[in-house]
PQR file of N, CA, C, O and H, with PARSE charges and radii, in Angstrom:
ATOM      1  N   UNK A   1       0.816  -1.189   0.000 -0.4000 1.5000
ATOM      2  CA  UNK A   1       0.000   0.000   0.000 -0.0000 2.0000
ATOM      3  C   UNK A   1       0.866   1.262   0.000  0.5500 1.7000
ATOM      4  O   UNK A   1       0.479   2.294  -0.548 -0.5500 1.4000
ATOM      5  N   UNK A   2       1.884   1.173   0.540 -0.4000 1.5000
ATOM      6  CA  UNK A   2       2.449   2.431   0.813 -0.0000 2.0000
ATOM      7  C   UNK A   2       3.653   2.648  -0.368  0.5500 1.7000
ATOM      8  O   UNK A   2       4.448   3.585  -0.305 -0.5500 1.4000
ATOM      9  H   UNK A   2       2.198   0.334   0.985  0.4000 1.0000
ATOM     10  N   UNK A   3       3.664   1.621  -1.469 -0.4000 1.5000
ATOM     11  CA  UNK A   3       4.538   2.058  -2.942 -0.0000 2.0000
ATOM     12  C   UNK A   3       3.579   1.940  -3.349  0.5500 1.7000
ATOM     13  O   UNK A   3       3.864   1.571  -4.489 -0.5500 1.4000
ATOM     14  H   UNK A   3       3.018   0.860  -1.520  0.4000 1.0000
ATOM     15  N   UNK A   4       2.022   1.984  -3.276 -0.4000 1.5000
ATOM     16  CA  UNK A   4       0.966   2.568  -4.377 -0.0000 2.0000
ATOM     17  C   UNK A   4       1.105   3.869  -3.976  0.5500 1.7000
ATOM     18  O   UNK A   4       1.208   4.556  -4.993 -0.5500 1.4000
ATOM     19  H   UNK A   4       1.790   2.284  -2.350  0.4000 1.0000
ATOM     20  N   UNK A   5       1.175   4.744  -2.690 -0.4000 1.5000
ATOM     21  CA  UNK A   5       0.862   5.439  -2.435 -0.0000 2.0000
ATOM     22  C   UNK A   5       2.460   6.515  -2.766  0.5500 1.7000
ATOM     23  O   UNK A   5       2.475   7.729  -2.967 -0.5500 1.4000
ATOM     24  H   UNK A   5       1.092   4.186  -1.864  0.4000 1.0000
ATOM     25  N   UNK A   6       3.044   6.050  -2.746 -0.4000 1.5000
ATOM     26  CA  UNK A   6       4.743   6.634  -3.310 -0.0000 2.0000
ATOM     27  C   UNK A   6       4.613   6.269  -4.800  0.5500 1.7000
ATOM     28  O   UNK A   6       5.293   7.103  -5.398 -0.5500 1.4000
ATOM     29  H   UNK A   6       3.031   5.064  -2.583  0.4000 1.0000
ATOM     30  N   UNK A   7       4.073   5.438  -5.658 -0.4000 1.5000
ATOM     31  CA  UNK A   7       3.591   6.139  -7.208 -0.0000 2.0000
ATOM     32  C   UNK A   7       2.790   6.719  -7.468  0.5500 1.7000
ATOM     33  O   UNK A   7       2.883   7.336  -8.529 -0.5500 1.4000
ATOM     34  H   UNK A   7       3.521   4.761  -5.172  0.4000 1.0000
ATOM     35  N   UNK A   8       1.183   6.895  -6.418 -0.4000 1.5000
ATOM     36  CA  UNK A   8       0.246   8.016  -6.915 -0.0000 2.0000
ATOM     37  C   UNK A   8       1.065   9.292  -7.303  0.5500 1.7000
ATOM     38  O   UNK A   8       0.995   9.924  -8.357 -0.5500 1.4000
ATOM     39  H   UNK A   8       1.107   6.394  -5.556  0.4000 1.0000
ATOM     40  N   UNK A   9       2.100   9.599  -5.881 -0.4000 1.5000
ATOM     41  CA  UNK A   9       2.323  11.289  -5.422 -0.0000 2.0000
ATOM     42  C   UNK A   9       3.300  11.369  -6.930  0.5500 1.7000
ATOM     43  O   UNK A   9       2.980  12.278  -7.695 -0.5500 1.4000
ATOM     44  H   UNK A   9       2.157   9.085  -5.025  0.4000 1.0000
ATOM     45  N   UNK A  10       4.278  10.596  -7.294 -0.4000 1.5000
ATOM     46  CA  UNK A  10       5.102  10.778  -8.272 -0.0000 2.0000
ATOM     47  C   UNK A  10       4.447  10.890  -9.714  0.5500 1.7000
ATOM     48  O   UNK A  10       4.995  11.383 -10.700 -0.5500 1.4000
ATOM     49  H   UNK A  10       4.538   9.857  -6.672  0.4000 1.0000
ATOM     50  N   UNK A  11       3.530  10.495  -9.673 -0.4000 1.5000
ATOM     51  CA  UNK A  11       2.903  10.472 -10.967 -0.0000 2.0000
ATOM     52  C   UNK A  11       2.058  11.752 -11.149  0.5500 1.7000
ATOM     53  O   UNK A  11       1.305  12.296 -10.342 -0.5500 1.4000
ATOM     54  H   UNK A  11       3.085  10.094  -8.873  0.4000 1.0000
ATOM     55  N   UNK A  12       2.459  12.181 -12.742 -0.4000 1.5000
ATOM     56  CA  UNK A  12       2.197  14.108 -12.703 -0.0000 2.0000
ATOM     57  C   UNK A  12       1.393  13.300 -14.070  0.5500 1.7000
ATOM     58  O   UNK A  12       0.256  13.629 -13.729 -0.5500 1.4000
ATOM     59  H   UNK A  12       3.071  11.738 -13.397  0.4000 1.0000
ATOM     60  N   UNK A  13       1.258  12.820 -14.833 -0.4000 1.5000
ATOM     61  CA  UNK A  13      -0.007  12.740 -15.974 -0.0000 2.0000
ATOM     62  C   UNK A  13      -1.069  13.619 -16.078  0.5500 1.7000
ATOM     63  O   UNK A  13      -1.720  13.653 -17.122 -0.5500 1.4000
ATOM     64  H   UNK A  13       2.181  12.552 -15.110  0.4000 1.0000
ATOM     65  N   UNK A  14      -1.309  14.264 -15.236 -0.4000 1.5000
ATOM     66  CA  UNK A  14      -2.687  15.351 -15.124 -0.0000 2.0000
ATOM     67  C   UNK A  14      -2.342  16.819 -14.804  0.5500 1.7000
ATOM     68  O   UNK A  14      -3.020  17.841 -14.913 -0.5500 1.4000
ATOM     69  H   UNK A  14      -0.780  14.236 -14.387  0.4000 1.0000
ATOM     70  N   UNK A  15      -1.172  16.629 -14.409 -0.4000 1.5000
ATOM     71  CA  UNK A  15      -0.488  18.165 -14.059 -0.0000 2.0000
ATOM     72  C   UNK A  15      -0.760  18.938 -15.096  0.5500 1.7000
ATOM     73  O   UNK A  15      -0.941  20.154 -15.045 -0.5500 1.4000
ATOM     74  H   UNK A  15      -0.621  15.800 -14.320  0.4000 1.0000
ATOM     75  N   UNK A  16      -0.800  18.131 -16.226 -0.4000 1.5000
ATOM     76  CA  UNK A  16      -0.435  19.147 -17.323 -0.0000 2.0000
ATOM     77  C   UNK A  16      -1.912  20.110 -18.227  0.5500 1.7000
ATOM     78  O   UNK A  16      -2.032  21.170 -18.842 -0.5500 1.4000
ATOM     79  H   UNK A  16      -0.652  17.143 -16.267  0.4000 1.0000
ATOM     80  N   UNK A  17      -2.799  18.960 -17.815 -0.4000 1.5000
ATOM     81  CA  UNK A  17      -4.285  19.062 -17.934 -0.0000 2.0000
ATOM     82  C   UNK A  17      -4.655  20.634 -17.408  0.5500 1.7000
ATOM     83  O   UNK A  17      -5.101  21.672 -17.897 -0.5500 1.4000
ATOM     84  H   UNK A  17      -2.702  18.100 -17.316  0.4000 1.0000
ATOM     85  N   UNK A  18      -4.185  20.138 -16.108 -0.4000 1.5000
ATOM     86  CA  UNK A  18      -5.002  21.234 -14.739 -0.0000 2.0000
ATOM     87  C   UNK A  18      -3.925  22.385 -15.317  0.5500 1.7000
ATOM     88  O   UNK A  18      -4.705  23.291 -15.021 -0.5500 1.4000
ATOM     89  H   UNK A  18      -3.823  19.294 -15.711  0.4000 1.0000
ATOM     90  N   UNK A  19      -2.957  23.001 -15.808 -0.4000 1.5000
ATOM     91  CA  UNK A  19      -2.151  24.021 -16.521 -0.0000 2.0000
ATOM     92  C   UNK A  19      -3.253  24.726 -17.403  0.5500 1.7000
ATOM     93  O   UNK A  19      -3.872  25.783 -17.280 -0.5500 1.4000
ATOM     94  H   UNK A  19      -2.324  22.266 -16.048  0.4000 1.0000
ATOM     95  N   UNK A  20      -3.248  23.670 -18.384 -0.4000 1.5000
ATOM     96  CA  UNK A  20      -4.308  24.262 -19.561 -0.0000 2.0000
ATOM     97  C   UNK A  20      -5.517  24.428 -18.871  0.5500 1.7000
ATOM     98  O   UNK A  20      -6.015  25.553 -18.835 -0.5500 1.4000
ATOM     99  H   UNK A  20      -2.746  22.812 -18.484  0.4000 1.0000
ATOM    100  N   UNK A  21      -6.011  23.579 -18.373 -0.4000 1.5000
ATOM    101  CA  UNK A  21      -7.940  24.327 -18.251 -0.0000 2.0000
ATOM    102  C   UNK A  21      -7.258  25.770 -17.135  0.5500 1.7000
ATOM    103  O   UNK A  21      -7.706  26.896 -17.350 -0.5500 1.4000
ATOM    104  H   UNK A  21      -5.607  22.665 -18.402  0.4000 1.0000
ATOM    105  N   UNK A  22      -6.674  25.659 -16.516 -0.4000 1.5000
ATOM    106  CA  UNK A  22      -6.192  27.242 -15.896 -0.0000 2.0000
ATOM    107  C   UNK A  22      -5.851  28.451 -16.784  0.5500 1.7000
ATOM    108  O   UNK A  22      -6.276  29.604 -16.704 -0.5500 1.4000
ATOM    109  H   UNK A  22      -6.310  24.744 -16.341  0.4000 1.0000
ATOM    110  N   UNK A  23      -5.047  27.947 -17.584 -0.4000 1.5000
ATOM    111  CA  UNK A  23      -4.734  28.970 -18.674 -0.0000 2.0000
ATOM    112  C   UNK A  23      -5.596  29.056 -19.591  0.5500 1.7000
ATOM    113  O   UNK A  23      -5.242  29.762 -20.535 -0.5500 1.4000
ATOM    114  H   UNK A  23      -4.702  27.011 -17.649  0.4000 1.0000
ATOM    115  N   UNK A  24      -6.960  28.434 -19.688 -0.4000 1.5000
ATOM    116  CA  UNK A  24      -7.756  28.635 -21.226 -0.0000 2.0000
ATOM    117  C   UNK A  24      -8.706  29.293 -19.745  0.5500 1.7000
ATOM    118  O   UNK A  24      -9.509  30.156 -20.098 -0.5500 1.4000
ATOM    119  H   UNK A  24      -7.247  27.860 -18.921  0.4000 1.0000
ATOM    120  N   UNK A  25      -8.711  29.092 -18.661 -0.4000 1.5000
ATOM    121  CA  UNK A  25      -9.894  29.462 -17.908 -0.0000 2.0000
ATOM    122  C   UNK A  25      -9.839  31.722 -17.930  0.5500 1.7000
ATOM    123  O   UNK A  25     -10.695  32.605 -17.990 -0.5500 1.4000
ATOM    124  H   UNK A  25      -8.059  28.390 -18.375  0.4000 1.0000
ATOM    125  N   UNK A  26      -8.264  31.675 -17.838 -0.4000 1.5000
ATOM    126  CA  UNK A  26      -7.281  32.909 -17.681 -0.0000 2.0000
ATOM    127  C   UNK A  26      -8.050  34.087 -18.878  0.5500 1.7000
ATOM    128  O   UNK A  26      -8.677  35.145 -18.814 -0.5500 1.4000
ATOM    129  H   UNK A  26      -7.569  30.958 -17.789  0.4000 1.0000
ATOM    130  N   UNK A  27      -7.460  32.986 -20.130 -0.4000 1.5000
ATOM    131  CA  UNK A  27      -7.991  33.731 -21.736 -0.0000 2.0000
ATOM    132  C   UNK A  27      -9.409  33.978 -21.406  0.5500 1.7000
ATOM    133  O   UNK A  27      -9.961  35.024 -21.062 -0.5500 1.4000
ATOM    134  H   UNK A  27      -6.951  32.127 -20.183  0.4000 1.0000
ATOM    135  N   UNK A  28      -9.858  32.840 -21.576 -0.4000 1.5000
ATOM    136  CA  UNK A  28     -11.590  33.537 -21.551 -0.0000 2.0000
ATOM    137  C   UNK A  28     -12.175  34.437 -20.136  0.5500 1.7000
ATOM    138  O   UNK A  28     -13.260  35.007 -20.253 -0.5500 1.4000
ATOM    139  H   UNK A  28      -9.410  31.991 -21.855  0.4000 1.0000
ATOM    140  N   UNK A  29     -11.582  34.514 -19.105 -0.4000 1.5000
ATOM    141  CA  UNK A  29     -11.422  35.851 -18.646 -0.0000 2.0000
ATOM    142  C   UNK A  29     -11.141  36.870 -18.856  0.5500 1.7000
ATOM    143  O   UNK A  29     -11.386  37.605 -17.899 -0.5500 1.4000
ATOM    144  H   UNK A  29     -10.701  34.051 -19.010  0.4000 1.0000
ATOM    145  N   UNK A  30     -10.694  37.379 -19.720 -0.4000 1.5000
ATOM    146  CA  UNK A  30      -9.780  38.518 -20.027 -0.0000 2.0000
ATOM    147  C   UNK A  30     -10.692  38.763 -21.375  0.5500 1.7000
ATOM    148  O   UNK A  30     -11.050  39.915 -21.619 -0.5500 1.4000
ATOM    149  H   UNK A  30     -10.496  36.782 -20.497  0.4000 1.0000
ATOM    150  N   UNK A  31     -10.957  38.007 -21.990 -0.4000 1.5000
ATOM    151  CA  UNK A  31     -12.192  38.119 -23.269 -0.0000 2.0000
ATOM    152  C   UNK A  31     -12.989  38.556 -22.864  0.5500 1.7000
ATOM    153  O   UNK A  31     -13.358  39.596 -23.409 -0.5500 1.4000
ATOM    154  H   UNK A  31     -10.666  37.072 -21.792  0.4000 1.0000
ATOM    155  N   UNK A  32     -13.680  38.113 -21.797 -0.4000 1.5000
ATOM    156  CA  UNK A  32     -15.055  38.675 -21.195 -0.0000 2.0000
ATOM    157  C   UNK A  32     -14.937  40.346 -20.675  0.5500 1.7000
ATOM    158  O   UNK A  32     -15.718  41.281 -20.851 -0.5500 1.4000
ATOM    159  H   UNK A  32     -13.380  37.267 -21.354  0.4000 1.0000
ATOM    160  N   UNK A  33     -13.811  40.287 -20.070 -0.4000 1.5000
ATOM    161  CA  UNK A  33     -13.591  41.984 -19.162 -0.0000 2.0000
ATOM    162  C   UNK A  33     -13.534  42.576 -20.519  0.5500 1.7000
ATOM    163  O   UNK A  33     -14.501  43.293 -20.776 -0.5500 1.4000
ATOM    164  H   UNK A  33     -13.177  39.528 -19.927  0.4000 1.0000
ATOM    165  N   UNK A  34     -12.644  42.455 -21.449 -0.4000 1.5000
ATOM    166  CA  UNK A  34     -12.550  43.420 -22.637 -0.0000 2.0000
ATOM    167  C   UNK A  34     -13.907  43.718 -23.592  0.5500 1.7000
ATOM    168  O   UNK A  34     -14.245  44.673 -24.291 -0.5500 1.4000
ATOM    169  H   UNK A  34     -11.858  41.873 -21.239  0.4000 1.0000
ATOM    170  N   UNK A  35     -14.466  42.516 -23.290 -0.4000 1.5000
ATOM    171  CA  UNK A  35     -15.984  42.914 -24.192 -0.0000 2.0000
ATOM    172  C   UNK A  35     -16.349  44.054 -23.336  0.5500 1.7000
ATOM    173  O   UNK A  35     -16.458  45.247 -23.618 -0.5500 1.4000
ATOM    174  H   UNK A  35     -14.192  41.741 -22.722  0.4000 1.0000
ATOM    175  N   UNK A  36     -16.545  43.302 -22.013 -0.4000 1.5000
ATOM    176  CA  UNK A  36     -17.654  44.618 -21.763 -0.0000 2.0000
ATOM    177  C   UNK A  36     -17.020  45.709 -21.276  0.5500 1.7000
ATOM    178  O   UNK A  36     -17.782  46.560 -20.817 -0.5500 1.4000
ATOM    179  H   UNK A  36     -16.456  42.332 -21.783  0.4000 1.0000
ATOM    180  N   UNK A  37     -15.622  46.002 -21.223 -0.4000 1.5000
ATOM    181  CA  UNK A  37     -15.157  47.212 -21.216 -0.0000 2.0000
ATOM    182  C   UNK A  37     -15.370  48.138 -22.748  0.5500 1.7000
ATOM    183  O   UNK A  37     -15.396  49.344 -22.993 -0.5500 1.4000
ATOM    184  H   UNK A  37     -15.003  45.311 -21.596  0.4000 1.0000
ATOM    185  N   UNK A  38     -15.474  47.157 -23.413 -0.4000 1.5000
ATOM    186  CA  UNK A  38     -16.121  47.825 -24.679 -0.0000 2.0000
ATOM    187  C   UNK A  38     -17.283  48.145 -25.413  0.5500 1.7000
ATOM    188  O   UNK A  38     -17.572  48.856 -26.376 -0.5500 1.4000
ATOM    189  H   UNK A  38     -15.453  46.177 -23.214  0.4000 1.0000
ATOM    190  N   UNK A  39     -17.822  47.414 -24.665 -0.4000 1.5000
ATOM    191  CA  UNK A  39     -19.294  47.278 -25.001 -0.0000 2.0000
ATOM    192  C   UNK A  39     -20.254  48.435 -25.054  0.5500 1.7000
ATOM    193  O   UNK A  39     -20.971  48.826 -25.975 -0.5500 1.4000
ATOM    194  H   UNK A  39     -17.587  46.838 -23.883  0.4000 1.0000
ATOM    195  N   UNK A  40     -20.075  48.904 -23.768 -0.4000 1.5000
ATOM    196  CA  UNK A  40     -20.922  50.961 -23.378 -0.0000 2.0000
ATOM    197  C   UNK A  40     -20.047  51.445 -24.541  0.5500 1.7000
ATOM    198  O   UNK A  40     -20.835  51.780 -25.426 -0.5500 1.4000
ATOM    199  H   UNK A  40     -19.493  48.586 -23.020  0.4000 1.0000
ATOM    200  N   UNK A  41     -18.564  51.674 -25.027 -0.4000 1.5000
ATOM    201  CA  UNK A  41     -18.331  52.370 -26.728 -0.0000 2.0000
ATOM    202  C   UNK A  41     -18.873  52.158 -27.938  0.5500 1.7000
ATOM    203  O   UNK A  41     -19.179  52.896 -28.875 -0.5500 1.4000
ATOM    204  H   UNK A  41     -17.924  51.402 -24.308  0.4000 1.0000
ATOM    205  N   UNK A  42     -18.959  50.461 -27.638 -0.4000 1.5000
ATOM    206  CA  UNK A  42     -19.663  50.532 -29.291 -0.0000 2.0000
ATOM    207  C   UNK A  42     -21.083  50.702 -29.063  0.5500 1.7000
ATOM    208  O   UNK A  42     -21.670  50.887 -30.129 -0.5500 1.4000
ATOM    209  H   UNK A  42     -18.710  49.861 -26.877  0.4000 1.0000
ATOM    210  N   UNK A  43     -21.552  50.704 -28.437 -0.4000 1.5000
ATOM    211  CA  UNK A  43     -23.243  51.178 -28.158 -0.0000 2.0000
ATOM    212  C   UNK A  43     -23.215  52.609 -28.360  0.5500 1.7000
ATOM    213  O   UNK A  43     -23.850  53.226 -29.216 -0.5500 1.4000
ATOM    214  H   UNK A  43     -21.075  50.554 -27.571  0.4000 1.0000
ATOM    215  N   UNK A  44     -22.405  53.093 -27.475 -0.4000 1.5000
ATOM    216  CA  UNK A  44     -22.774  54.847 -27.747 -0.0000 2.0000
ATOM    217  C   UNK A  44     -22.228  54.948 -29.610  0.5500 1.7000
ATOM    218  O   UNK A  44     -22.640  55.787 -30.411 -0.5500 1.4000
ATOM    219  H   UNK A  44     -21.889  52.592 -26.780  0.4000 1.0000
ATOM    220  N   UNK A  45     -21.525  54.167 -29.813 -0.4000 1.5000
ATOM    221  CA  UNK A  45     -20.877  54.655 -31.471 -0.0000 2.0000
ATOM    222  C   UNK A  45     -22.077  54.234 -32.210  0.5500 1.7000
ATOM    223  O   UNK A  45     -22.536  55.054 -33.005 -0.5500 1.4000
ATOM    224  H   UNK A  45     -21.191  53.486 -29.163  0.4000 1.0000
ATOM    225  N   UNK A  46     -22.614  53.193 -32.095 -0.4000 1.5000
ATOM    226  CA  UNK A  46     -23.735  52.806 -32.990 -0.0000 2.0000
ATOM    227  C   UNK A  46     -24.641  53.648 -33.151  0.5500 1.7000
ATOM    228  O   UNK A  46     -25.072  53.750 -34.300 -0.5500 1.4000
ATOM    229  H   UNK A  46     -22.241  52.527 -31.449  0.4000 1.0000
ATOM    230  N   UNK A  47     -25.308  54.632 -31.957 -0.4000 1.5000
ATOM    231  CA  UNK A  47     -26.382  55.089 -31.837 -0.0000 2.0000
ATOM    232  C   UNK A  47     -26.253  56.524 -32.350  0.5500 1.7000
ATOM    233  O   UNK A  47     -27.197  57.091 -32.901 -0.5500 1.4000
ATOM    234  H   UNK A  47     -24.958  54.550 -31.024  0.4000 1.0000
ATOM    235  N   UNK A  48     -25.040  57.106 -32.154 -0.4000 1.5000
ATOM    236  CA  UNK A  48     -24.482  58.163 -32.202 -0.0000 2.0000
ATOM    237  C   UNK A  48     -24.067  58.075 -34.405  0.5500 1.7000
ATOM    238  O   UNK A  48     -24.091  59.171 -34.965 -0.5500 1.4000
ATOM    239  H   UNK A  48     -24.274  56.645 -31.707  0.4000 1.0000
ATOM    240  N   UNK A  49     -23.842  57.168 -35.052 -0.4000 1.5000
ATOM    241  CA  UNK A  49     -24.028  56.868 -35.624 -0.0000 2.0000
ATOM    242  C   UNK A  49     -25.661  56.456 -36.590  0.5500 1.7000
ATOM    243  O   UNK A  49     -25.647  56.527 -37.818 -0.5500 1.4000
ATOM    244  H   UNK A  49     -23.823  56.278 -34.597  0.4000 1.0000
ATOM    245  N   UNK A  50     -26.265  56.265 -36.235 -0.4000 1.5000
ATOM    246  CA  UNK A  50     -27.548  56.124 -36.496 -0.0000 2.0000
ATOM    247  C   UNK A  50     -28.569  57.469 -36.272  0.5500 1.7000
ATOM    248  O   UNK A  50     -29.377  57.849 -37.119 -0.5500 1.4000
ATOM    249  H   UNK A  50     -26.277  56.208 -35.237  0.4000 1.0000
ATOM    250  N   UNK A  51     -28.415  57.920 -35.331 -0.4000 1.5000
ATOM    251  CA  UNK A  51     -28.830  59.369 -35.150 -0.0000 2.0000
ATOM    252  C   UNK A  51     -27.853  60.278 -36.231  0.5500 1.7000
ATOM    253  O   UNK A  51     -28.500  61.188 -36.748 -0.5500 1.4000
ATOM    254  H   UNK A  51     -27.758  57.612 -34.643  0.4000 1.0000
ATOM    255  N   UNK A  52     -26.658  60.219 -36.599 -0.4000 1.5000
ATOM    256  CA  UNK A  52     -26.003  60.976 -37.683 -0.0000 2.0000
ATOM    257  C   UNK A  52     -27.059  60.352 -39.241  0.5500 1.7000
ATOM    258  O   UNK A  52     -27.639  61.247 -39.855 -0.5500 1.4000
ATOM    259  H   UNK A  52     -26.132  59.479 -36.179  0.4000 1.0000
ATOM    260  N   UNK A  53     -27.233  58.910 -39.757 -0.4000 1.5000
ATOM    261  CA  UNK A  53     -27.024  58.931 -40.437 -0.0000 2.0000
ATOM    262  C   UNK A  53     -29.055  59.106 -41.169  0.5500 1.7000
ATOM    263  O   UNK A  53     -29.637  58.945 -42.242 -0.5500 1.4000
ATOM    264  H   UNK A  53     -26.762  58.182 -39.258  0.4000 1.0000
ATOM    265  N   UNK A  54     -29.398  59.510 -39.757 -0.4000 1.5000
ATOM    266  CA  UNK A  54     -31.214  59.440 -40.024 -0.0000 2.0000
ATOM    267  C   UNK A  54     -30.855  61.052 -40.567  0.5500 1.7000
ATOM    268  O   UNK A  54     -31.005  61.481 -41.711 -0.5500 1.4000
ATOM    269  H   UNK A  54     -28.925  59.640 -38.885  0.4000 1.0000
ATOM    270  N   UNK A  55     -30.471  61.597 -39.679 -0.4000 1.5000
ATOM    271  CA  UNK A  55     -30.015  63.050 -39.620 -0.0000 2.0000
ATOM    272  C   UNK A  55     -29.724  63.661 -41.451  0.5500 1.7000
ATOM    273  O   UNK A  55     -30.264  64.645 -41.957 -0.5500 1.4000
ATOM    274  H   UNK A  55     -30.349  61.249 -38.749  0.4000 1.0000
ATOM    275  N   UNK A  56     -28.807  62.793 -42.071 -0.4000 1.5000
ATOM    276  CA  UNK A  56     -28.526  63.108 -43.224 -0.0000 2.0000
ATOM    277  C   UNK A  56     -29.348  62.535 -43.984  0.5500 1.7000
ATOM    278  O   UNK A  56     -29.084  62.991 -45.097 -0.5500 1.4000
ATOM    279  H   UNK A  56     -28.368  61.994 -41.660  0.4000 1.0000
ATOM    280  N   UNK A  57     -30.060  61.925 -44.069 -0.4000 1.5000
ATOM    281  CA  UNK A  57     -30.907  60.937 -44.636 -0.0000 2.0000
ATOM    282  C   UNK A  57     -32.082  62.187 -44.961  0.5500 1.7000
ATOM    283  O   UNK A  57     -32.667  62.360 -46.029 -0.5500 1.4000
ATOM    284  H   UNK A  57     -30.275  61.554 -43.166  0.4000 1.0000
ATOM    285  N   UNK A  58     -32.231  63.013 -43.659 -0.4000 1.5000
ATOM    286  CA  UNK A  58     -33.500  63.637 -43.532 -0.0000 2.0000
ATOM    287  C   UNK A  58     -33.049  64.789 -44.064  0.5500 1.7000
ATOM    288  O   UNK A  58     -33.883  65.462 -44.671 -0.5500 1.4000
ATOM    289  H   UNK A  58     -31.755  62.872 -42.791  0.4000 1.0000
ATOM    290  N   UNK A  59     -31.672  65.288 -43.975 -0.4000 1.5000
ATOM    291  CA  UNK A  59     -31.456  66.456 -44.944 -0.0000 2.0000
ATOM    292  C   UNK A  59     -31.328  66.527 -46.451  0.5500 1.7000
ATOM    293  O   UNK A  59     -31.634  67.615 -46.938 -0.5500 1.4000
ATOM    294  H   UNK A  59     -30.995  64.742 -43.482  0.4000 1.0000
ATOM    295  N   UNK A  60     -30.894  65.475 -47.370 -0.4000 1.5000
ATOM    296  CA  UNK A  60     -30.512  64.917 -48.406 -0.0000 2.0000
ATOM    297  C   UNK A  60     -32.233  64.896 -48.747  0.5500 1.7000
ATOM    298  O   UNK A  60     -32.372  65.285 -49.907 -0.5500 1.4000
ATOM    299  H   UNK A  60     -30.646  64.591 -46.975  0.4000 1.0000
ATOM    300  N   UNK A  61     -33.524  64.583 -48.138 -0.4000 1.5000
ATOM    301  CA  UNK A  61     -34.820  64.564 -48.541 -0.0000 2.0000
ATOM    302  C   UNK A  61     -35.175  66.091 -49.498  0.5500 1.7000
ATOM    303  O   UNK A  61     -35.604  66.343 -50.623 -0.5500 1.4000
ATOM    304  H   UNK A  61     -33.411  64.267 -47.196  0.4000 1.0000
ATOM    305  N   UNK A  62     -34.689  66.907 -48.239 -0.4000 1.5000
ATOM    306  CA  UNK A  62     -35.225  68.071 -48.234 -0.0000 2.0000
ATOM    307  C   UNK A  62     -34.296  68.893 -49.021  0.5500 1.7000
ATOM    308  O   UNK A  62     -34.537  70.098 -48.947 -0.5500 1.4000
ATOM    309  H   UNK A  62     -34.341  66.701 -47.324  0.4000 1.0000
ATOM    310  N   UNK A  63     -33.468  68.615 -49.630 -0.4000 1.5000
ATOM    311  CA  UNK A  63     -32.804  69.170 -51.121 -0.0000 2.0000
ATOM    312  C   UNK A  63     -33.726  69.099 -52.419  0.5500 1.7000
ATOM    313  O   UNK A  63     -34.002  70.063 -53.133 -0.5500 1.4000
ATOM    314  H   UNK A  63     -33.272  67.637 -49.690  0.4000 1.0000
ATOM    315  N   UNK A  64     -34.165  67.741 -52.600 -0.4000 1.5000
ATOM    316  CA  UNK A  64     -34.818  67.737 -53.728 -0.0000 2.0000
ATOM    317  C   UNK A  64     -36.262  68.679 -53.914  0.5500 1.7000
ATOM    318  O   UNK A  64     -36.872  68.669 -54.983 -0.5500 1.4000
ATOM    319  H   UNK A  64     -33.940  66.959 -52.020  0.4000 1.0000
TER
END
C-alpha cells in the first residue's frame, strides 16, 4: 500500500491538464472583461451613428 501510495504522489499525468484548463480558464477571462469594457463604446458609437445617419438621410430629402 504504501509504494501505491509513493507512485500516486510521483505520478504528474494530469499536471499538465489542470495548466491548460487554468490557462484557457485565464484567456476567456480577459475576453469577457474586454468585451464589456467595450461594449458601453460601441453602443454609444452605434447610436451616435444612427442618429447621424437618419439626420442626413432627412437632410438629403429636403434638397430635392
Amino acid at each position: 500500500m504504501i509504494k501505491f501510495i509513493k507512485n500516486f504522489r510521483k505520478d504528474e499525468s494530469g499536471a499538465v491538464t489542470v495548466d491548460w484548463v487554468v490557462l484557457t480558464a485565464a484567456i476567456v477571462g480577459l475576453g469577457i472583461a474586454a468585451v464589456t469594457t467595450v461594449s458601453n463604446g460601441i453602443d454609444t458609437a452605434a447610436t451616435s451613428l444612427v442618429t447621424d445617419l437618419a439626420a442626413t438621410s432627412t437632410a438629403a430629402e429636403g434638397v430635392n
